[in-house]
N, C-alpha and C positions, 0 to 999 in steps of 0.2 A: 711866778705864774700869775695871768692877769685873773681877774673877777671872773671874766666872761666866760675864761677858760673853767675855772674852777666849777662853776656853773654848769657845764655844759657837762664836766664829767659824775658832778651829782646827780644830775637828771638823767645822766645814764647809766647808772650805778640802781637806780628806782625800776627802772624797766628789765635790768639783768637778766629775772629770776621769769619764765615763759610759763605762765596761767594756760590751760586749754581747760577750753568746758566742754562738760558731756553728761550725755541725758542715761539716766539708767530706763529701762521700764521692764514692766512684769508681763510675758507674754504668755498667751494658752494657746496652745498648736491643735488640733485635729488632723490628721496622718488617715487615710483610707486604704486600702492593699489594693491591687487590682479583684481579688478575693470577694473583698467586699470589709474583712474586721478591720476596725477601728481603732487607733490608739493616741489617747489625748498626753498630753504632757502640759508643764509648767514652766517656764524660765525664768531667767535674767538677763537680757540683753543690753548691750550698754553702746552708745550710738556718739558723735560727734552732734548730731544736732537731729533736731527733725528729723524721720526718713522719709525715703518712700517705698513704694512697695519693693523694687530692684535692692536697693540697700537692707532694706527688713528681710530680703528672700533670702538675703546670701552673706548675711550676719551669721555671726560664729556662737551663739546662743549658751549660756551656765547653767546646768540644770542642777535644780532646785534639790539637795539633800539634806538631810539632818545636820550631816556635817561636810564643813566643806575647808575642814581644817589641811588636809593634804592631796585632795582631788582637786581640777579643774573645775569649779561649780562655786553655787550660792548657796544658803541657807539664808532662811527668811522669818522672823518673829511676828507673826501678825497678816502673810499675804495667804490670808484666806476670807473666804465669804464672796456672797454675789456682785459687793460693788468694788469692782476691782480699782475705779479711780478713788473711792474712799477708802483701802483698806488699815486695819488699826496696826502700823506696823510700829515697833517698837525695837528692832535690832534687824540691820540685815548686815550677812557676811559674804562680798564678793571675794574671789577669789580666779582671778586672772590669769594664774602661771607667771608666768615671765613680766607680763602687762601690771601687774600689781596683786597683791592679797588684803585686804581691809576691812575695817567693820565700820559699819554707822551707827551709832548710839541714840534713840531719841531724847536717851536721860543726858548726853553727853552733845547734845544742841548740832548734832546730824554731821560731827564733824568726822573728815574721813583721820581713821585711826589705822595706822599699819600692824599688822599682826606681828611684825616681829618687834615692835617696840620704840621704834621707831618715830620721829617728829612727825607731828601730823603732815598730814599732803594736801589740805585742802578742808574745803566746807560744802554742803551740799542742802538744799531746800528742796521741802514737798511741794511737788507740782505736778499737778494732775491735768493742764491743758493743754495733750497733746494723745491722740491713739490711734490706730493703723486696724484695718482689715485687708492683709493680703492673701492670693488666693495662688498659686502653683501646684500644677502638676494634679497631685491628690493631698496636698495639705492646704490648711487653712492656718492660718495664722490670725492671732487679735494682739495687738499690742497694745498698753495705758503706760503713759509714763507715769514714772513713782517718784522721779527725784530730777533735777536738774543741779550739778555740780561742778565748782570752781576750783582747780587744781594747777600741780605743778607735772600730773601725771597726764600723757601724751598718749596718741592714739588707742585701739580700743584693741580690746582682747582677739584674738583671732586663732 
């Protein structure tokens, strides 16, 4: 086999393995009845990139539990307080169903860890430069991203 060849099948042997990034953030809903009562909630939503309001309306959203060890949901160490782009997080546990289960550690340098033990799937930084006000129907939505992350896990929960 020549050089060249060899070459070419190393260089593609490096691109094998298909990274997709995607942005987690922390969203707070307001919900109105026709009524009139009102009910706020908290999420997780996790995006391929940026949204916009269309994609932030019709996102498939984690809601925020203690535990989020065998539900569809998140739990979250730290996403409280008024500045929701600074919040002091220190663990969060997505939990995607079928889409993925994982935890981020900030003692363990934000890397994505599978719940069931599994090789890590990635690495994920806090980034706060990125949030949405969308408005449908009778909710309001505010999105802050919390994390931008690099993986080998592919599309988003849904």
């Amino acid at each position: 086999m020549q050089f060249s060849n060899l070459l070419v099948l190393f260089a593609a042997s490096l691109f094998s393995k298909t990274a997709a990034d995607f942005d987690i953030y922390f969203e707070m809903s307001l919900s109105a009845s026709p009524t009139g009562d009102e009910t706020d909630g908290t999420e997780i939503t996790i995006f391929n990139g940026p949204p916009d309001c269309d994609t932030a309306n019709s996102a498939a959203p984690l809601p925020i539990f203690g535990d989020a060890s065998t539900a569809r949901a998140a739990r979250c160490i730290g996403c409280d307080g008024p500045d929701y782009a600074n919040m002091p997080i220190t663990e969060l546990e997505v939990n995607g169903g079928d889409w993925g289960h994982f935890t981020l550690y900030e003692s363990g340098g934000w890397q994505i860890t599978p719940a069931d033990g599994g090789p890590l799937r990635g690495t994920c930084v806090r980034d706060n430069g990125d949030d949405y006000d969308c408005t449908t129907g009778l909710v309001n939505v505010h999105g802050q991203r919390i994390f931008v992350c690099t993986s080998d896990i592919t599309g988003v929960p849904s």
